[in-house]
N, C-alpha and C positions, 0 to 999 in steps of 0.2 A: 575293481574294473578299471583297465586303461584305456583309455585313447587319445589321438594324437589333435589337437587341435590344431585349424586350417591356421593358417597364415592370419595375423594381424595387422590392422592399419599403426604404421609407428605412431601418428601423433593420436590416436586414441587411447594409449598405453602410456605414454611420459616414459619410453623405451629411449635408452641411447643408441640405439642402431636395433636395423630391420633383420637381421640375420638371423637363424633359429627360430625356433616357436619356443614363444615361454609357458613355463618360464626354464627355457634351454633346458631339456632331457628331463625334466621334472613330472611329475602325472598332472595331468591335465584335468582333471575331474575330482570334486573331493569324494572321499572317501568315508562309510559311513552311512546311519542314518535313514537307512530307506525306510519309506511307509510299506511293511506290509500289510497293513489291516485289511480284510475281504470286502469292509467300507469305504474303499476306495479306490479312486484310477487317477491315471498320469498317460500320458503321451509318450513318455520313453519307451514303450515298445513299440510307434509308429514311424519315431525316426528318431537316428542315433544320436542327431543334435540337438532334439528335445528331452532333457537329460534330466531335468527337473524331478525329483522323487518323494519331497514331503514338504508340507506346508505346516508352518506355526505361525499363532500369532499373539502376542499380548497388548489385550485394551489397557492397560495401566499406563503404556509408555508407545503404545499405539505402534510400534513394531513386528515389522512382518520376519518372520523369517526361510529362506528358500533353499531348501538343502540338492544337492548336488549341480549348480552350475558353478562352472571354473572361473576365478579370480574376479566374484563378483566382491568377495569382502572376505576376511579372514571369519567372523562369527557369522559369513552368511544373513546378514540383517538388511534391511531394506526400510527405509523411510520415508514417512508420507510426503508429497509433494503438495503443498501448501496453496493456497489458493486457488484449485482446481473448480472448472468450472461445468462438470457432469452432468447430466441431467437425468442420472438414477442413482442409484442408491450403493453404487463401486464405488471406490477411493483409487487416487493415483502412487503413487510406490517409485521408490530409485535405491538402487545402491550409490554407496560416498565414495568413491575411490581416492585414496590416498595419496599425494604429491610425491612422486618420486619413487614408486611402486608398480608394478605391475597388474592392480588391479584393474578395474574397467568399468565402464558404466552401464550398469541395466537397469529398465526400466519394469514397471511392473502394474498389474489391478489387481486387488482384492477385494472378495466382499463375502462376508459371514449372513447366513439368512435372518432374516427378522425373529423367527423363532427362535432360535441360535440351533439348529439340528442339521447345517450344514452349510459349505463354505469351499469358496474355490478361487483361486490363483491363476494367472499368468504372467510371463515373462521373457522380455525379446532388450537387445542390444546391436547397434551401430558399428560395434568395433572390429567385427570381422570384412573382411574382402565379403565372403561368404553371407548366409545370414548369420549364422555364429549359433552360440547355444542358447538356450532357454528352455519352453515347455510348459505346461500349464498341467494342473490337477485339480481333483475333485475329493473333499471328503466329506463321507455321515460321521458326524458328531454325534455320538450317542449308539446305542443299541439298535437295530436292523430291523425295522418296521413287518409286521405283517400287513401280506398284499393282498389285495380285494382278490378270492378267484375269480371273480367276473364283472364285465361294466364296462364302459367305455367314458373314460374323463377327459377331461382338457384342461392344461396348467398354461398359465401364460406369470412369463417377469421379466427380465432386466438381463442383459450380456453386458461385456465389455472385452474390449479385446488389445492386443499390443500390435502395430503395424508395423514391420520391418520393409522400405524400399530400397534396394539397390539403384546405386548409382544416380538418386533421384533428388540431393541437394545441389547449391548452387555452384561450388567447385565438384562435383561429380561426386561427394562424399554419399554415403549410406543414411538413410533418415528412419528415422520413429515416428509414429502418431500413436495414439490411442485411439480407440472406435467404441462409440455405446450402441444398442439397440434393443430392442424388442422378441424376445421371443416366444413362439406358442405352439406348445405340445400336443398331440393329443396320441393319449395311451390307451389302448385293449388288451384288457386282463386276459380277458379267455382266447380270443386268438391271433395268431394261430394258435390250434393245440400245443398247452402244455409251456409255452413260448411269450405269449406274448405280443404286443406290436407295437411300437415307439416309432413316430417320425415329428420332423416340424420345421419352424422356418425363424429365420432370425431377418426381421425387419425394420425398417425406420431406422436406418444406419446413422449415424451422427460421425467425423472424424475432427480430433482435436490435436494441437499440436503438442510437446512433449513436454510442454509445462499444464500441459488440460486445461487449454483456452479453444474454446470452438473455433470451428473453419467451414464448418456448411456440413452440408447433407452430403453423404455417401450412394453412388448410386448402387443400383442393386441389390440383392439380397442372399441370402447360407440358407440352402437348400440339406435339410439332416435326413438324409435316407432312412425309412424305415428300417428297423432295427430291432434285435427279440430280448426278452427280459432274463437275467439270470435269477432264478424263483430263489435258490439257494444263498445267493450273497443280497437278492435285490441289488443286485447293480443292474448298467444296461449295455451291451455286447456291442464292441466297435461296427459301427456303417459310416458310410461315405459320407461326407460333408464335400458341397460346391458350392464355389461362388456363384454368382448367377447374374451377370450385365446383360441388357440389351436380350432376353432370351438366350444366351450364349452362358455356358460353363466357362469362364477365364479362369479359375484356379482350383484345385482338388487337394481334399486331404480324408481327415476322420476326426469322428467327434464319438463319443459315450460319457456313460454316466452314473449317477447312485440314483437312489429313490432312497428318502427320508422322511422323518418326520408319525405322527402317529397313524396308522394306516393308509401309509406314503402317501403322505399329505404336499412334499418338494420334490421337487427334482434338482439335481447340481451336478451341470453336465461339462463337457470341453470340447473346444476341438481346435482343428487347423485347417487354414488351408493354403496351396503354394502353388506359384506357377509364373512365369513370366507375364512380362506388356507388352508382346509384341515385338521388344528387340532383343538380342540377346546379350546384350549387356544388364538388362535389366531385370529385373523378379522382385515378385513381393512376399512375404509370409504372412499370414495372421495369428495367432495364437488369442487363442480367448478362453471364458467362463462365463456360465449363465445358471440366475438358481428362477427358478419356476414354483408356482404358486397351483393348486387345484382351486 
């Protein structure tokens, strides 16, 4: 797959000059790699710059690795951010980008469930004019749970999310945060017929800045549209995700999910969401990951 990447900021790149997209006629996307497993989702079919496709990780050397975002690292690797100060159970993530290279810097959360039976990613960068690429996913770790035909449960755990603002540093550059919170599910087996019902809300917002030192509470809350069960893979069928301030919707996107664990005992869902502040110079992204507990 090709595409063209937007325009880059030169000094986010250590570029000798603004001219072309890098890297000049070259593919912009790596190649490779994708997750097919039915245990799993990604955001790349919600929007073409969340491109994101498979998650690894190994606890040996604590190493994330993020396949399909352009010129985050040649091996795609990602390293933990070191004194971060979260108050759940994600970890914070950056690519290293190399002096004198065209790579760039993204940032990232991870976090693998307690159980170990599933685990989800996201990841956003500064260096586009644009929001740039990133994207978030979800995978079951392990074999595809059988699901209650009937009941009505509630799961509640932990988000985290990567914030992209336009135009919102002190020379008018593009900023990162990080976002932790809260969220809580509640899912019915039986219905609809046959279907399913998934909805919930991501609250108790926290936002931290790109080294994961706190900065206060976030207002408002991600409002996740009910949503129906795929009985076949146990995963959960893209619906609407909204920001939600003040009673007002200020940013929309999509969120879905897996169900994992022994008679889907987690959930490990993702979403987005995007929309301007009111000027038009400005927009925000979110991209996140949340795994939920019954």
């Amino acid at each position: 797959m090709k595409r063209t990447a937007i325009a880059l900021t030169c000094a986010a790149v250590f570029l000798s000059a603004c001219s072309g997209t890098p890297p000049f006629g070259g593919d912009a996307v790596d190649q490779g790699g994708a997750d097919t497993d039915a245990g799993s989702v990604y955001l790349d079919e919600q929007n073409a710059f969340l491109s994101l496709n498979n998650i690894s990780y190994n606890p040996d050397t604590d190493t994330l690795t993020l396949n399909n975002i352009p010129f985050d690292d040649p091996d795609n690797a990602y390293q933990r951010i070191p004194g971060t100060k979260f108050n759940n159970g994600f970890n914070a993530y950056q690519s290293a980008p190399a002096p004198g290279t065209n790579e760039i810097q993204y940032f990232a959360v991870f976090r693998r469930s307690d159980s170990g039976h599933s685990q989800v990613a996201a990841a956003g960068t500064t260096a586009y004019v644009d929001f740039g690429y990133g994207g978030a996913g979800a995978q079951r770790l392990g074999a595809a749970p059988s699901l209650p035909s009937n009941g009505i449960y509630s799961y509640s755990g932990e988000y985290a999310g990567v914030r992209t603002s336009l135009n919102a540093g002190a020379n008018g550059e593009n900023t990162i945060n990080y976002v932790t919170g809260d969220v809580e599910l509640a899912v019915d087996f039986d219905d609809f017929d046959d279907t399913g019902t998934v909805g919930g809300f991501v609250t108790n917002r926290e936002i931290y800045d790109n080294a994961g030192q706190p900065l206060g509470a976030l207002d408002g809350f991600i409002s996740l549209q009910d949503s129906t069960i795929d009985f076949t893979n146990a995963t959960i069928e893209t619906a609407t995700a909204s920001e939600v301030v003040g009673g007002n919707i200020v940013r929309s996107g999509n969120w879905e999910g897996v169900l994992a664990g022994p008679g889907a005992s987690e959930v490990a869902g993702i979403l987005f969401v995007e929309g301007s502040t009111g000027n038009a110079n400005n927009g925000i992204r979110e991209v996140g990951g949340f795994i939920a507990e019954r």
